[in-house]
C-alpha positions in Angstrom: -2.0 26.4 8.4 -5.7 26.8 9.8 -7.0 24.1 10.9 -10.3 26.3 11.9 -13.7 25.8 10.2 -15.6 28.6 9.1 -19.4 29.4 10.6 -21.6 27.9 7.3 -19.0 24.1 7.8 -19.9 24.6 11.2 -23.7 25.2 10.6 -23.3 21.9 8.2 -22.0 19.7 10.1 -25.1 20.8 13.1 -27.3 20.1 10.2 -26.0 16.7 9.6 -25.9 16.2 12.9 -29.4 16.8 13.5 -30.9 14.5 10.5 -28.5 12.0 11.3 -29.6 11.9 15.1 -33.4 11.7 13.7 -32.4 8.6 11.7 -29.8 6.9 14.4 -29.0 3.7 15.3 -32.5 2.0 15.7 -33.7 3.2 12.5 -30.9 1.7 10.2 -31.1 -1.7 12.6 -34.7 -2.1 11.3 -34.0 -1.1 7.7 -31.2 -3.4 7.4 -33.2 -6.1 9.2 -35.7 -5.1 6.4 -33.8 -5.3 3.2 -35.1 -1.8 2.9 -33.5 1.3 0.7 -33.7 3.9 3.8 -36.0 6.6 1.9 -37.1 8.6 4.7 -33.4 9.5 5.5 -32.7 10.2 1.9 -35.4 12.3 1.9 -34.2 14.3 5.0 -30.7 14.7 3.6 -32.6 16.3 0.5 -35.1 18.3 2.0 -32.2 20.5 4.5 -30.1 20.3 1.2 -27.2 18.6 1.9 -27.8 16.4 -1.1 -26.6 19.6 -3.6 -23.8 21.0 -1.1 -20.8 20.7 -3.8 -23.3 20.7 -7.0 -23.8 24.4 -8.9 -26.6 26.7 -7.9 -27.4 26.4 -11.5 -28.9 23.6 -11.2 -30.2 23.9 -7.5 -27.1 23.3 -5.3 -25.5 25.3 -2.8 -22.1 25.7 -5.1 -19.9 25.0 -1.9 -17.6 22.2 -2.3 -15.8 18.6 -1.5 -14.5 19.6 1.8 -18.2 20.9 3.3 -19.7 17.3 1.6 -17.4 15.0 3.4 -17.9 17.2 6.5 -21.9 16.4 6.3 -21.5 12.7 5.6 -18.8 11.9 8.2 -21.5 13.4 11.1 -24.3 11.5 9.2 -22.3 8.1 9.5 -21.7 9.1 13.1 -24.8 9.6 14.0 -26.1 6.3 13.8 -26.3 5.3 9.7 -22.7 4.6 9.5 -20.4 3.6 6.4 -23.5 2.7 4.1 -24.9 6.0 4.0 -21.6 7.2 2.3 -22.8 5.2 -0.8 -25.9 6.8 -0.5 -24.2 9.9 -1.8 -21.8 8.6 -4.0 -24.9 7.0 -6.1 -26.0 10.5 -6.6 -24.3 13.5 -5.7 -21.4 11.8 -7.2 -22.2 8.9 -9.8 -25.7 11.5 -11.0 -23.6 14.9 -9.6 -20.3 15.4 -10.8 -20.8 13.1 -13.8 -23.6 15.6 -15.3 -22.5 18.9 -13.6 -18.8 18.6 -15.2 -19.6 16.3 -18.2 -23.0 16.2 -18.8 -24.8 17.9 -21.7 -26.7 21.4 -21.1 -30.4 20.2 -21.2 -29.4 16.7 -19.4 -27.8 18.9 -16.6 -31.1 21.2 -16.3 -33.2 18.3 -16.4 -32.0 15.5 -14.1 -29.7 17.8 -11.2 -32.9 20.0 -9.9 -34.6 16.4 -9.6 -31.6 15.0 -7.8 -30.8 17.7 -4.9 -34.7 18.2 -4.5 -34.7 14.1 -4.2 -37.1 13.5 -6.6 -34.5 11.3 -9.0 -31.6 8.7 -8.3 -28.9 7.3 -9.7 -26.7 4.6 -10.0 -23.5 3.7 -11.8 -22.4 0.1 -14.0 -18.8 0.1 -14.2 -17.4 -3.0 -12.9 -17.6 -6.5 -14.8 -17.1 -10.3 -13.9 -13.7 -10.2 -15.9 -12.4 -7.2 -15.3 -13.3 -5.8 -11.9 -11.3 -2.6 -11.0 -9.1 -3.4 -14.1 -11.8 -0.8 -15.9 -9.9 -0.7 -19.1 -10.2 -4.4 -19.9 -14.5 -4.1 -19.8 -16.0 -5.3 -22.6 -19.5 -4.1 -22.0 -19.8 -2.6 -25.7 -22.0 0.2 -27.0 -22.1 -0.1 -31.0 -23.1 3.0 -33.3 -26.4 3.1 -34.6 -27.9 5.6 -37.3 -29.7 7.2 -33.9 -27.3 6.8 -30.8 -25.8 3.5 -29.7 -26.6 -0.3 -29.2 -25.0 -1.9 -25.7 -24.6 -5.3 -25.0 -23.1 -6.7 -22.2 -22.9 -7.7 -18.0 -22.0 -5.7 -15.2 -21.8 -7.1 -11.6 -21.8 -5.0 -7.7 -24.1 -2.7 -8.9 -25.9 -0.7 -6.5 -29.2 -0.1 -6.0 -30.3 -0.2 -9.3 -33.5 -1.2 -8.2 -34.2 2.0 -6.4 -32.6 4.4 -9.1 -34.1 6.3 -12.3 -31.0 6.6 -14.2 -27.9 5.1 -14.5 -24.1 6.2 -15.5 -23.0 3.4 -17.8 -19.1 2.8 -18.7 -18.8 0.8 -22.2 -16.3 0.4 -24.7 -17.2 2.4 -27.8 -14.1 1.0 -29.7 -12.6 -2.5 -28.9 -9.3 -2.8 -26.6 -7.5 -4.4 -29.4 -8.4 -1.4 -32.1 -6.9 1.7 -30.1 -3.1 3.4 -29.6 -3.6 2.9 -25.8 -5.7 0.9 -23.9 -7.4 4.4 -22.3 -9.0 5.3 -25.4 -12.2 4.1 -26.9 -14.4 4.1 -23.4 -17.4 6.6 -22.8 -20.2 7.3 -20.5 -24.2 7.3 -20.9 -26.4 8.4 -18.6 -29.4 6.2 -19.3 -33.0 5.3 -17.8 -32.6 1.8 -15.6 -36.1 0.9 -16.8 -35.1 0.4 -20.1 -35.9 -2.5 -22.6 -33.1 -4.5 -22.6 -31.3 -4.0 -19.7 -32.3 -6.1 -16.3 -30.9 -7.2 -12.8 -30.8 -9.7 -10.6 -30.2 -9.3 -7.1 -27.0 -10.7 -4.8 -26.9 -11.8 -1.7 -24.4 -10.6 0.5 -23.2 -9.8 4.0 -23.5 -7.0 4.7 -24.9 -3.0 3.5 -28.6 -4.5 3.0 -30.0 -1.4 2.8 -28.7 -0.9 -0.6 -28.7 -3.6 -2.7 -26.3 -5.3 -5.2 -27.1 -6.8 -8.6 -25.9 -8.4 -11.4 -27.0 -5.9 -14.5 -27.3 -7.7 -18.3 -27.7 -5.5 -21.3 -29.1 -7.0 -24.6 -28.9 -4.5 -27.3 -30.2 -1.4 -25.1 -30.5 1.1 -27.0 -29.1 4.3 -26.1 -29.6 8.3 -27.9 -27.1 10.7 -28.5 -28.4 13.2 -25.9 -27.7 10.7 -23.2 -24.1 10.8 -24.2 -21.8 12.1 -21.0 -18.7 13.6 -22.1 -16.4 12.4 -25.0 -17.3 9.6 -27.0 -14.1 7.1 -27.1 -12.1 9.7 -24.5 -13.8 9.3 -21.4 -11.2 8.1 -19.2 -10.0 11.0 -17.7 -13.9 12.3 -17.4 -14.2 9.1 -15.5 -11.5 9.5 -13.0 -13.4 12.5 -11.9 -16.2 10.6 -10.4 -13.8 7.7 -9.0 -12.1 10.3 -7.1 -14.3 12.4 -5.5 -16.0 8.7 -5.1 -13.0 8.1 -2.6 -13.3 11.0 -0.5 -16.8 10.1 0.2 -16.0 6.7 0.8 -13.5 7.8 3.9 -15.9 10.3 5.4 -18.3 7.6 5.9 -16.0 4.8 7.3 -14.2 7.6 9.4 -17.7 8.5 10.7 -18.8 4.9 11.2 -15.3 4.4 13.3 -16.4 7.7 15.5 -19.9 5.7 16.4 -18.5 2.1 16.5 -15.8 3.7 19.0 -18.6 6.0 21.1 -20.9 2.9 21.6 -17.8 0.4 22.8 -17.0 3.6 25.2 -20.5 3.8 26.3 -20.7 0.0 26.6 -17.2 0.1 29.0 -18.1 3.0 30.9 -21.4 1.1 32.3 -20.1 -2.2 32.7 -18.8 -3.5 35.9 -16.8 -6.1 37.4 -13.7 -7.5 39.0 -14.1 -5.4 41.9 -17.3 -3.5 40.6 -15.2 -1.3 38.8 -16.2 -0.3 35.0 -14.1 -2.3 32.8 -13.3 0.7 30.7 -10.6 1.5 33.5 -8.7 -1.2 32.4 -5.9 -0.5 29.7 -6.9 -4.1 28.0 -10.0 -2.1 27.2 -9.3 1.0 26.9 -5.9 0.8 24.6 -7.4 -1.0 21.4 -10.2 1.7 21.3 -7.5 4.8 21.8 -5.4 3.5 18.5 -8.6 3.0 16.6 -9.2 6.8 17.6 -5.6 7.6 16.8 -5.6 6.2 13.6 -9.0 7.7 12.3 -7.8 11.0 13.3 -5.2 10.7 10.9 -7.2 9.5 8.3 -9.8 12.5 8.8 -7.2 15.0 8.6 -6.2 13.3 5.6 -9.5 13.3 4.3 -9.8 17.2 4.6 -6.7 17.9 3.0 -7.6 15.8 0.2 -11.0 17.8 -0.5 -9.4 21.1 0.4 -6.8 20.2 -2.8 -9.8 19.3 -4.4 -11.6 21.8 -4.1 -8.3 24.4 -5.1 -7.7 22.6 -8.3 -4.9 21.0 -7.0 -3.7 17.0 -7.5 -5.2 14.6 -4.9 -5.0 11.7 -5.1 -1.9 10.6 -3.1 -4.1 12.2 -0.1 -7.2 10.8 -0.8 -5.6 7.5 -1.4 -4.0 8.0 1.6 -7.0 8.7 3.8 -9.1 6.0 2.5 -6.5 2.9 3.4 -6.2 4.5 6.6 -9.6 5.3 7.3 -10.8 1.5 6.0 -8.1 0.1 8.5 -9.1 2.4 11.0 -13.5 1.0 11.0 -11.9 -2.2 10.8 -10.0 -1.7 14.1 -12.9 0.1 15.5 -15.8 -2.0 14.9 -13.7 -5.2 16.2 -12.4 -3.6 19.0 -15.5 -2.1 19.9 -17.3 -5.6 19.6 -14.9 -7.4 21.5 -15.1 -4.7 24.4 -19.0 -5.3 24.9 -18.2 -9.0 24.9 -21.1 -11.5 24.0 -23.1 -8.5 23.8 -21.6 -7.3 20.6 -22.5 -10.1 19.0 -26.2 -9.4 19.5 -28.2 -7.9 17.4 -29.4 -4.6 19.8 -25.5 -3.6 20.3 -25.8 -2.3 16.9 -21.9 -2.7 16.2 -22.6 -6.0 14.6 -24.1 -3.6 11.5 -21.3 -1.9 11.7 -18.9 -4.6 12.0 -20.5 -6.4 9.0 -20.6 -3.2 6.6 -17.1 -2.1 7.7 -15.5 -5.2 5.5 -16.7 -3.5 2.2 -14.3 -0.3 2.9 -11.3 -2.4 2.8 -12.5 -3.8 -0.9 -13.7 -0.2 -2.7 -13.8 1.8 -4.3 -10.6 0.5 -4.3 -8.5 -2.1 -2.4 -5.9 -2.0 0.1 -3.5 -3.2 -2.3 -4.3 -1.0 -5.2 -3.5 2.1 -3.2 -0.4 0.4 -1.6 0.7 -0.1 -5.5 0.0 3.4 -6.2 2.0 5.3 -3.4 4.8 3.0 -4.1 5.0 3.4 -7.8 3.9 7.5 -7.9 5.0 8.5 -4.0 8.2 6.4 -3.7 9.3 5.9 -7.5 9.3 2.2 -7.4 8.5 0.3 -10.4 5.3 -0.9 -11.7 4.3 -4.7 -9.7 0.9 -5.5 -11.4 
């Protein structure tokens, strides 16, 4: 096997490297003191085009693939944004990207994907619901035939940044649970305008990733066309799963990014600190050891990770690795962040540390796209050939 990256991953990740280091640490402190949706580094990531790495040059991208994406956004996270700017990619080169490029119709796909990579037009997705959660084939968000498209009607909740998007990927029911053959059937997608009459959102309030907000999302009879139809009507399931799972290999580049900086500013911290003796407390193995299996452990999980969009990007099955990567990677931040805190002391509880952020944000990687548990279900039931326990 070659573990070795080839010159453009190389040039990338540099790139990355360089817009993340013009938007580090201080930047996201004062956005997420702010409430504010971080444009300016949004509109970096467009303008050097890493928005449209693993999109078509059809349609503007550079027609690369998963494994050069999760390279960019692991070095953007470690540069200072950490885990929140993975979301910032799965709203659109993922939720807007892969849902158009693979499913969308022709003139929706020429439209809306220049707009995207050049970052003139974001995106959003409502999938999950009060009731049903990550149990996706129990929604009952509906979307009733009309004589010209569709009618929907229903609630969606964890929605993100629908404030700050143009269009949004909407999962409904187009036949009820109790009139199919299997519960699978009878969902589809529709890639629809967020400023629509109808549909509105109210905000929650929440610990943590403030620079992207979260919202409540009510739809009363919104009407919907049939060019904004994404895939098959009543048989989008499958369609579906092809967002959720590159969704999870972005997810674990940004928490294993967010690890690398949580670990390199507890290191820094250590390194400067003296005492007992005048000696820098990162020479003691109290310190030091916590932060080593943090390392360990997301090392694992980025290998993981790479393996997962190299499969990916070959056609191959996935999603034991990806699976794998992101319960290890989520553990992994979780470790990091708290070690890294607890090595700077009272300091890490202050604001200018920066790991608070960090800290705070790391908690949603251990509840999506998926939980812990979910992916501990899965292995066991398709890796180990246990039987079903949910």
């Amino acid at each position: 096997m070659n573990f070795d990256l080839g010159e453009e991953q190389r040039m990338i990740q540099e790139t990355a490297r360089r817009v993340g280091a013009d938007f580090g640490v201080d930047y996201w402190r004062a956005k997420d003191a702010a409430h504010e949706f971080p444009g300016e580094l949004w509109r970096a990531v467009c303008d050097t085009g890493l928005c449209g790495i693993a999109l078509p040059e059809a349609y503007g991208g550079s027609g690369l693939g998963m494994l050069e994406l999760v390279l960019a956004i692991e070095e953007l996270a470690a540069a200072g944004a950490g885990s929140t700017v993975g979301q910032l990619f799965i709203l659109n080169p993922v939720f807007g990207g892969v849902a158009l490029a693979e499913h969308g119709q022709e003139a929706a796909r020429r439209e809306y994907l220049p707009k995207m990579v050049a970052g003139e037009m974001r995106f959003c997705m409502a999938l999950t619901e009060p009731d049903a959660g990550v149990n996706t084939t129990h929604i009952k968000t509906f979307a009733e035939r009309t004589s010209s498209g569709w009618k929907i009607n229903g609630r969606k909740i964890w929605i993100t940044a629908v404030p700050d998007s143009h269009k949004m990927l909407v999962v409904a029911r187009t036949r009820k649970l109790e009139e199919v053959e299997r519960k699978t059937h009878g969902i589809s997608l529709f890639m629809i305008d967020t400023q629509r009459k109808g549909l509105t959102c109210h905000p929650i309030d929440k610990l943590g990733t403030h620079t992207l907000s979260s919202s409540s999302v009510f739809f009363d009879d919104v009407e919907v066309t049939e060019d904004e139809l994404v895939g098959t009507e009543h048989m989008a399931w499958v369609e579906l799963f092809d967002v959720l799972n590159t969704e999870r290999l972005v997810t674990t580049a940004a928490a294993i990014g967010s690890a690398r900086l949580a670990i390199r500013l507890g290191v820094e911290y250590a390194n400067q600190r003296r005492g007992f003796g005048n000696r820098a407390i990162s020479s003691y193995q109290g310190v030091q050891f916590p932060l080593a299996e943090a390392h360990a452990m997301l090392s694992c999980a980025r290998e993981m990770n790479f393996k997962a969009a190299w499969l990916c990007d070959n056609e191959r099955p996935y999603a034991t690795e990806a699976n794998t990567a992101k319960c290890l990677a989520a553990e992994a931040l979780a470790q990091a962040t708290e070690r890294a805190m607890h090595s700077m002391g009272g300091m890490g509880f202050a604001r200018e540390s920066h790991v608070e952020r960090l800290w705070r944000d790391a908690r949603l990687s251990q509840l999506v796209p998926v939980p812990q548990e979910l992916i501990l279900n899965f292995v066991a039931m398709h890796d180990l050939g246990m039987p079903r326990s949910y």
